[in-house]
KEPASE-775616 format. One record per residue: residue in one letter; x, y, z of N, C-alpha, C, CB in turn. Coordinates in steps of 0.001 Angstrom, whole numbers, plus 500000, padded with zeros to 6 digits. Glycine has a CB too. Layout:
<atoms>
AXYZXYZXYZXYZ;...
</atoms>
This chain:
<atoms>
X907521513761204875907522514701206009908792515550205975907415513936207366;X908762517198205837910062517808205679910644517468207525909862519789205056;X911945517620206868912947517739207998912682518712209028914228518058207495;X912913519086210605913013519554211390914247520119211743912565518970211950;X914791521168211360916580521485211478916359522508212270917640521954210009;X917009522627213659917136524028213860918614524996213301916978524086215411;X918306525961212691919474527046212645920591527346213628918903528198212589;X921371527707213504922642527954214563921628529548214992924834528175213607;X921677529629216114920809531037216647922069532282216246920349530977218829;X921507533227215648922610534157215356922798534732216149922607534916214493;X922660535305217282922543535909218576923788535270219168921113535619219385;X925294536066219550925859535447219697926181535170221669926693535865218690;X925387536489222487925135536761223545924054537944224051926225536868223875;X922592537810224300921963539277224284922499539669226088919770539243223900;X922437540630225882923170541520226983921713542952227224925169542289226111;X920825542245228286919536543245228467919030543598227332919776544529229154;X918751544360226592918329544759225274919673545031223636917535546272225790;X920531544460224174921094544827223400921792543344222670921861545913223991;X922135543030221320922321541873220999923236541951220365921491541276220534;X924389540883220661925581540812220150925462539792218856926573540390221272;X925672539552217397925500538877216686926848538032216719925036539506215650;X926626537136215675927831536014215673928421536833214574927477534163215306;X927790537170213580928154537862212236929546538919212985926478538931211405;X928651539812213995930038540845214260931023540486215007929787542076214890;X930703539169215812931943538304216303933076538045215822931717537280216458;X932526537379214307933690536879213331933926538054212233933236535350212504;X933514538372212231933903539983211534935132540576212164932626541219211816;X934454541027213558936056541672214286936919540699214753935911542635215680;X936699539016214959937780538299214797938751538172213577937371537284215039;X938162538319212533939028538689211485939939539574211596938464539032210580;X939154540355211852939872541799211450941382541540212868938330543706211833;X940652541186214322941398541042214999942822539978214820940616540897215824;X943012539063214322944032538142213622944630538553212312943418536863213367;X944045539528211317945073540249210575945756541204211397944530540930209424;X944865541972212117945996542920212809947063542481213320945604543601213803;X947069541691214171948223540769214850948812540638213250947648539007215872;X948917539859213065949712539588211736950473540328211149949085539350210836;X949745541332210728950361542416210073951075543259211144949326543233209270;X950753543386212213951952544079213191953187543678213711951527544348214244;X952788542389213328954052541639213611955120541564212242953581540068214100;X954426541596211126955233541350210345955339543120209879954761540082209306;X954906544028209935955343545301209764956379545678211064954028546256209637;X956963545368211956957746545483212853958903544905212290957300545000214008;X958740543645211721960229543187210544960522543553209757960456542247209906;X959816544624209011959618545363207557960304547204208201957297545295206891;X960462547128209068961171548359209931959595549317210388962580549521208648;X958525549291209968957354550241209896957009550372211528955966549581208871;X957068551613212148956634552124213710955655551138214020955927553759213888;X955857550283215642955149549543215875953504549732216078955748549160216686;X953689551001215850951569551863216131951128551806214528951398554436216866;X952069551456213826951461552019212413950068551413212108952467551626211104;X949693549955212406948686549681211679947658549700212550948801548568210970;X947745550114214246947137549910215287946224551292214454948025549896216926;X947054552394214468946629554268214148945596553774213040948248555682213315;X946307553085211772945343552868210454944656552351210653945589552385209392;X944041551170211878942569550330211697942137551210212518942274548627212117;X941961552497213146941175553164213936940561553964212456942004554072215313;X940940554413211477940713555038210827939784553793209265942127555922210799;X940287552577209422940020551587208085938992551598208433940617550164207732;X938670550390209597937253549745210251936351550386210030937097549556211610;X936008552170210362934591552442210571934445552649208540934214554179211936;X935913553389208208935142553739207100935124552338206162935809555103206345;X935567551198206216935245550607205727933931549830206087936119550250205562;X933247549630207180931978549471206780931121550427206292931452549025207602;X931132551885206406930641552264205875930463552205204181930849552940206433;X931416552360204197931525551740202273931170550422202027933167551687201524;X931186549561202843930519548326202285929126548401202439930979547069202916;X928818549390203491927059549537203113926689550632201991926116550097204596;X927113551786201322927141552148200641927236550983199517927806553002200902;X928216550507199204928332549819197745927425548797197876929810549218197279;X926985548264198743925290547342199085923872547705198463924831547519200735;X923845548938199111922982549889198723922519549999197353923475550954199042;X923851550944197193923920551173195952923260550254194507925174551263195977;X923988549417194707923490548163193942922338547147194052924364547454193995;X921631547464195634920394547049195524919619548060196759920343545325195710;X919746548997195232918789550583196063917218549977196136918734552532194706;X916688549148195096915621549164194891914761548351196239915564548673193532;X915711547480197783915434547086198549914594548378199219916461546429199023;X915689549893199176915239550246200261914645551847199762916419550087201446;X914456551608198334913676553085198092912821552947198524913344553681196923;X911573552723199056910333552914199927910748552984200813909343552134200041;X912054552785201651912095553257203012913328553630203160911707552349204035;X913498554470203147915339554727202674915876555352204251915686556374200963;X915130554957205118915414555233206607916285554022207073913979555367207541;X915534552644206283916455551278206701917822551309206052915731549803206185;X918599552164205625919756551839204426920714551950206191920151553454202536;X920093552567207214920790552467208473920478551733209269920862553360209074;X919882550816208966919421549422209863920435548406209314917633548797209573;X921787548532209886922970547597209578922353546535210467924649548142209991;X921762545923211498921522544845212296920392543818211245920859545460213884;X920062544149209714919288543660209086920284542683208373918464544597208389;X921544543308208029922338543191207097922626543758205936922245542437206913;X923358543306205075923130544194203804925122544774203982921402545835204094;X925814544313203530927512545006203457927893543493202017928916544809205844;X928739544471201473930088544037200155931281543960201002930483545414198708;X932133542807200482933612542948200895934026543704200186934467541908200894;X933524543595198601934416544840197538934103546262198196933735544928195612;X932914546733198679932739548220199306933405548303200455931314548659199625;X934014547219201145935010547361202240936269548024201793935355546020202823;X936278546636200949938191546878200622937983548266199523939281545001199455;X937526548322199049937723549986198588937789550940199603936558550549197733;X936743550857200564937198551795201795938510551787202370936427551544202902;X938941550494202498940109550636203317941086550814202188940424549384204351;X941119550139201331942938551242200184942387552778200449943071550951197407;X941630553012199564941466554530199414942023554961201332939338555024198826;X941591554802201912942237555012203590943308555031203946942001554208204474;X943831553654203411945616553488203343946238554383202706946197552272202659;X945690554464201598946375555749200460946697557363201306944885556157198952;X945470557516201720945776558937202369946401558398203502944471560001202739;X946659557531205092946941557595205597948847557542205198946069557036206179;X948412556783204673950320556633204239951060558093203733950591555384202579;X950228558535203232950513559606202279950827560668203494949156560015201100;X949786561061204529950206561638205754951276561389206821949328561598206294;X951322560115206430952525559414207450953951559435206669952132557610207854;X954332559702205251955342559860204845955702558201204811956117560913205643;X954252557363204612955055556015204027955047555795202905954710554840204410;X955460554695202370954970553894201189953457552645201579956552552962200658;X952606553735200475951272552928200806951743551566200386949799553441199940;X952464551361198830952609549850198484953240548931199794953689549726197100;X954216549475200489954770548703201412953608548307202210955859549360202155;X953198549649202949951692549178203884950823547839203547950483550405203661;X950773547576201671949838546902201358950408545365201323949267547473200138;X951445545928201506952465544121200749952230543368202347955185544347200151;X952217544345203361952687544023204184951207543434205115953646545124204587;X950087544085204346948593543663204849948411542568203909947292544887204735;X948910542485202895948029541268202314947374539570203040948973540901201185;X948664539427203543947641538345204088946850537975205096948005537582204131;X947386539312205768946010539809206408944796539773206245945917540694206480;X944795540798205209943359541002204501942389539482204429943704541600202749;X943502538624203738943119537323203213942524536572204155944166536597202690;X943092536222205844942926535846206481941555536473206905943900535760206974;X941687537704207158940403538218207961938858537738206758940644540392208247;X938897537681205730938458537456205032937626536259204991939140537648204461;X938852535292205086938595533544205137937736533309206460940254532506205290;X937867534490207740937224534440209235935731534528209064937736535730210253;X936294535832208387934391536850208190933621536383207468934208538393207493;X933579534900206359932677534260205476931908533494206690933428533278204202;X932600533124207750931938532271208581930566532943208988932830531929209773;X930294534117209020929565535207209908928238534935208525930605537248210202;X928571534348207113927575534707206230927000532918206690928145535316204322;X927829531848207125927584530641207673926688530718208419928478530094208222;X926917531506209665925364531750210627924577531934210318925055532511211395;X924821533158209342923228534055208612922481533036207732923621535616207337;X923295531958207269922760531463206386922707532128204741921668531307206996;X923736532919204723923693533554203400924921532987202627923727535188203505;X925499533658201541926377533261200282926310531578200428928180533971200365;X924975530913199716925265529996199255924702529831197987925100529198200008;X924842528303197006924985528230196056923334527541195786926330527625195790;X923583526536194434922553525890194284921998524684194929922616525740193334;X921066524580194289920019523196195549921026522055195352917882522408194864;X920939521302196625921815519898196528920747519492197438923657519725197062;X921127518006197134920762516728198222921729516670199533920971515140197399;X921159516241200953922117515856201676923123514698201758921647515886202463;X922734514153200441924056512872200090925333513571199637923635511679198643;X924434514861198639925749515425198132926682516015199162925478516491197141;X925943516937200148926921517367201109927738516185201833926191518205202142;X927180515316202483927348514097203175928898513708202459925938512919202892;X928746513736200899929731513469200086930775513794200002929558513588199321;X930865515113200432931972516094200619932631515954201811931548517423200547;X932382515133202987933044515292203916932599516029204992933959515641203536;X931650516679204990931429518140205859930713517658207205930301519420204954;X931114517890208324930173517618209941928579518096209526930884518934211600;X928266517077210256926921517392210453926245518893210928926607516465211360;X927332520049211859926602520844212087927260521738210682926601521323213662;X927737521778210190927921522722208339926884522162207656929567522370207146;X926654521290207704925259520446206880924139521023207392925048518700207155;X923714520742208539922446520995209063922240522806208670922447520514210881;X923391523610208798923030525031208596922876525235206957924241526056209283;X923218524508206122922935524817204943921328524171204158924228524366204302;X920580523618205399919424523323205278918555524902205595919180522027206251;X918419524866204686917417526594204310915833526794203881918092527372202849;X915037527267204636913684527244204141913141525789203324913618528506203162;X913569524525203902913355523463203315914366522571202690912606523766202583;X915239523669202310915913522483201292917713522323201546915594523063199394;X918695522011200955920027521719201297920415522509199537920432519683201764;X921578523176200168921979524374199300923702523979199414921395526167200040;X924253524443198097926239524122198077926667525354199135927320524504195987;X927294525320199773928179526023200701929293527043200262928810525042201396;X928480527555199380929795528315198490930669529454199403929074529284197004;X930270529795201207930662530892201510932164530056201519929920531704202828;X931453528557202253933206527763202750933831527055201542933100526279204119;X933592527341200553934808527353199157935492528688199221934041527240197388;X934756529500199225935663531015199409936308531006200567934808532423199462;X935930530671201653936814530854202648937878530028202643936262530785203756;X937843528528202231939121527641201837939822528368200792938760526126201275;X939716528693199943940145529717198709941214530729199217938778530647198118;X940453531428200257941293532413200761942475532342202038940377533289201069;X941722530830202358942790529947203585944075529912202655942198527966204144;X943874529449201446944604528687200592945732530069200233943563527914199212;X945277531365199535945875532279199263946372532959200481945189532934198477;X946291532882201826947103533278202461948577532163202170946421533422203846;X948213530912202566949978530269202562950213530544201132950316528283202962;X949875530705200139950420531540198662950974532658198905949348531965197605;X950416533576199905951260535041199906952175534656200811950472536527200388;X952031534321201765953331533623202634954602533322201801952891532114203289;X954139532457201122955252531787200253955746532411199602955046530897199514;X954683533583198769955378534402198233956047535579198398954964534506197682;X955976535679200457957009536786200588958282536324200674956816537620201715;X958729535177200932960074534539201118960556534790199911960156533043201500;X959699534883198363960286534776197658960688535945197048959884534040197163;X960789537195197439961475538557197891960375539199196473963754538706197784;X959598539388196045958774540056195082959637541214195186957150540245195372;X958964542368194070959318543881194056958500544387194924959191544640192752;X957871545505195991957514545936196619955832546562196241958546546537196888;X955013545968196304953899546559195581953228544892194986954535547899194178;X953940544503194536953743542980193866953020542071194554954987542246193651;X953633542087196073952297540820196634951276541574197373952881539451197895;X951056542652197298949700542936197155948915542903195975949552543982197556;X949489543536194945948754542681193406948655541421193151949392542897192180;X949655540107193956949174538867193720947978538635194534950167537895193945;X947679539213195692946289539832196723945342539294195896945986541712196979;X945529540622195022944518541237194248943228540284193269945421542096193314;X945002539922192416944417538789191446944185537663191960945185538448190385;X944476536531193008944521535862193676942660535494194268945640536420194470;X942747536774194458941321536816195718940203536860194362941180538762197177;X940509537662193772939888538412191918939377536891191588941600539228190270;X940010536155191075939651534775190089939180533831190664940707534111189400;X939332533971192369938507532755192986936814533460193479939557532054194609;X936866535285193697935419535434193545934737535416192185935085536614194120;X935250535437191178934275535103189666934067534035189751934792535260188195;X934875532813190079934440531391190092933206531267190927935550530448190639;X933435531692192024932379531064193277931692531799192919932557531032194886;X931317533433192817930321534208192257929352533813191658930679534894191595;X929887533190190406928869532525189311928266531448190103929611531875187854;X928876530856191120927908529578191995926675529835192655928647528970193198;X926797531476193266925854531844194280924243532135193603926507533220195037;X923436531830194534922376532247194477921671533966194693922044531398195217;X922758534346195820922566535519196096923516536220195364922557535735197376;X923121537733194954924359538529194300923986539908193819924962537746193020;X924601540594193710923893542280193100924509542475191805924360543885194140;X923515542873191283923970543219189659923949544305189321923280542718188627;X924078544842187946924154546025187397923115545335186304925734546688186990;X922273546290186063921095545981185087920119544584185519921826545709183515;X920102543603184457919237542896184667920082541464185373918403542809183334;X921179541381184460921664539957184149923881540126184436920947539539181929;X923897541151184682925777541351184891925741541321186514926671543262184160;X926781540579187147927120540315187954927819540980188426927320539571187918;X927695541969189782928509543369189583929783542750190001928014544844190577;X929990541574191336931418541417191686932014540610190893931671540983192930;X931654539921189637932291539054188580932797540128187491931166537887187915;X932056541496187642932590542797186351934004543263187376931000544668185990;X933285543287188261934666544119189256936429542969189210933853544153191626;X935521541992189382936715540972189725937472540925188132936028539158190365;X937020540624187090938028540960185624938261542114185454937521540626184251;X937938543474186125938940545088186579939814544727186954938588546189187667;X939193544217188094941079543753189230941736542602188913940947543329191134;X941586542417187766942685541433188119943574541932186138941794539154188561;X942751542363185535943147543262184395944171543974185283941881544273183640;X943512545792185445944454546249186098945821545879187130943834546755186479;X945245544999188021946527544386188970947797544239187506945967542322189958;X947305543036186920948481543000185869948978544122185436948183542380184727;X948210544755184564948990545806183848949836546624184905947987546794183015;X949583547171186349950138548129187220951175547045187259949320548746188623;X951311546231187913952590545191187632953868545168187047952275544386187030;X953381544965185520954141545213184234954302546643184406953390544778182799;X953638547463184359953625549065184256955037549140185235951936550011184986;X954739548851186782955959548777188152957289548638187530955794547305189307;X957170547120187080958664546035186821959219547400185643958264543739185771;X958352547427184091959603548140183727959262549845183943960048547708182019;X958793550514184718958555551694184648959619552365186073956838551847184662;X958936551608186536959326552424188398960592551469188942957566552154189980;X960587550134188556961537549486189440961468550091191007963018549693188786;X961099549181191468960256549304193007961536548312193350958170548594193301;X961855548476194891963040547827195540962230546299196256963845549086196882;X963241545460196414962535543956196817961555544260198119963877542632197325;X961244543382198355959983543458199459960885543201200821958554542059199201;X961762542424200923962731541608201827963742542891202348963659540214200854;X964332544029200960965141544529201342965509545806203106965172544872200109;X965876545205203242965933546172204578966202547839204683967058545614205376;X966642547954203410966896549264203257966423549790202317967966549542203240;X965064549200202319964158549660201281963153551050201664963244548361200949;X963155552063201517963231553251202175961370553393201880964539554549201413;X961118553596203581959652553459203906959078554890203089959336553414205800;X960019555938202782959145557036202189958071556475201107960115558143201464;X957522557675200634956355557128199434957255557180198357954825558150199083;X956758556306197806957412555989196249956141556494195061957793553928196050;X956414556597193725955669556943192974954939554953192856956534557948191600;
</atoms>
């Protein structure tokens, strides 16, 4: 006799006709706990206390938009017969990689208008990013999405996990690996890494490239776990191609930084907020 599980209801409050999801709960809780973060720690870094308040008015929208774009994109073939739904965001359908491209490319020009240094901006979001990140996997927990292959409930049982993380990874019948909450421990994990590694005064630009690569090598790992994923062609994994870009490039810009540009410490106080090359 199959099991009887109910789902966590994704509905996180309906309000007359209108429905608040859990997904956009923990989405803008993310986003809401990097901001804090990063405003607090860009206020020690000397950067105007509005700076990152001004830039998430401008990140947020266009970065979902780009994460539904780069969704799309890569699995056009959902919505060529109806290419009216590519605006039915309440279905789902968003990339973190089509995010975070929205938001650098954003940072880039905003900084650039503001007469900062985007690298500072970024050193100074990284674990931000990370955090909001590690929040917003929870939102794929409700949906029941980014998980891995079939397991038994001994195996989960095995791992330690409460009964209500168990019961939601019971899916159309069966018990599936939890790969959203490896990524999100992953990225729990790489925030106290960037932490640690701002004490340890980097060059300016640097711990956002440890970001980079950091976040880079733990989505190819878990990537290859998932069941769900968008490709390029038949059989390439588009965020496992993207993730050996970024973490290639991160290095080389790195090395390129240290002996090219010599960028001033991250710590230094009189490290001059203009833009740097």
């Amino acid at each position: 006799m199959e099991e009887q599980i109910e789902p966590i209801d994704r509905v996180f409050v309906q309000l007359g006709p209108i429905a608040i999801y859990w997904y956009a709960v923990l989405i803008l809780l993310g986003v809401a706990v990097g901001y804090f973060m990063a405003r607090r720690e860009s206020v020690k870094r000397g950067l105007p206390q509005e700076t990152f308040a001004d830039l998430l008015v401008w990140a947020l929208p266009i970065s979902i938009l780009s994460a539904r774009a780069y969704y799309v994109i890569f699995r056009w073939e959902q919505f060529a017969d109806n290419p009216i739904s590519v605006f039915y965001l309440r279905e789902g359908g968003i990339a973190i990689h089509g995010a975070l491209i929205g938001a650098v490319v954003t940072a880039i020009v905003f900084a650039k208008k503001r007469g900062l240094s985007f690298w500072k901006l970024a050193d100074v979001a990284a674990p931000s990013i990370l955090i909001g990140q590690a929040i917003g996997r929870w939102g794929n927990f409700v949906n029941q999405e980014v998980y891995g292959a079939e397991v038994t409930r001994e195996f989960l049982e095995g791992m330690f996990l409460p009964d209500w993380i168990i019961n939601q990874m019971y899916i159309n019948g069966t018990y599936y690996q939890p790969t959203f909450l490896y990524e999100s421990l992953w990225n729990v994990l790489g925030v106290v890494v960037l932490l640690l590694l701002r004490k340890a005064n980097l060059r300016q630009g640097e711990l956002f490239l440890s970001y980079v690569i950091w976040y880079s090598v733990g989505r190819f790992v878990i990537e290859g776990m998932r069941l769900d994923y968008l490709l390029i062609g038949d059989s390439l994994r588009t965020a496992q191609l993207l993730s050996i870009i970024l973490v290639v490039a991160a290095i080389a810009l790195w090395v390129y930084r240290r002996l090219r540009v010599k960028p001033p410490r991250y710590l230094n106080p009189d490290a001059a907020t203009k833009q740097r090359k």
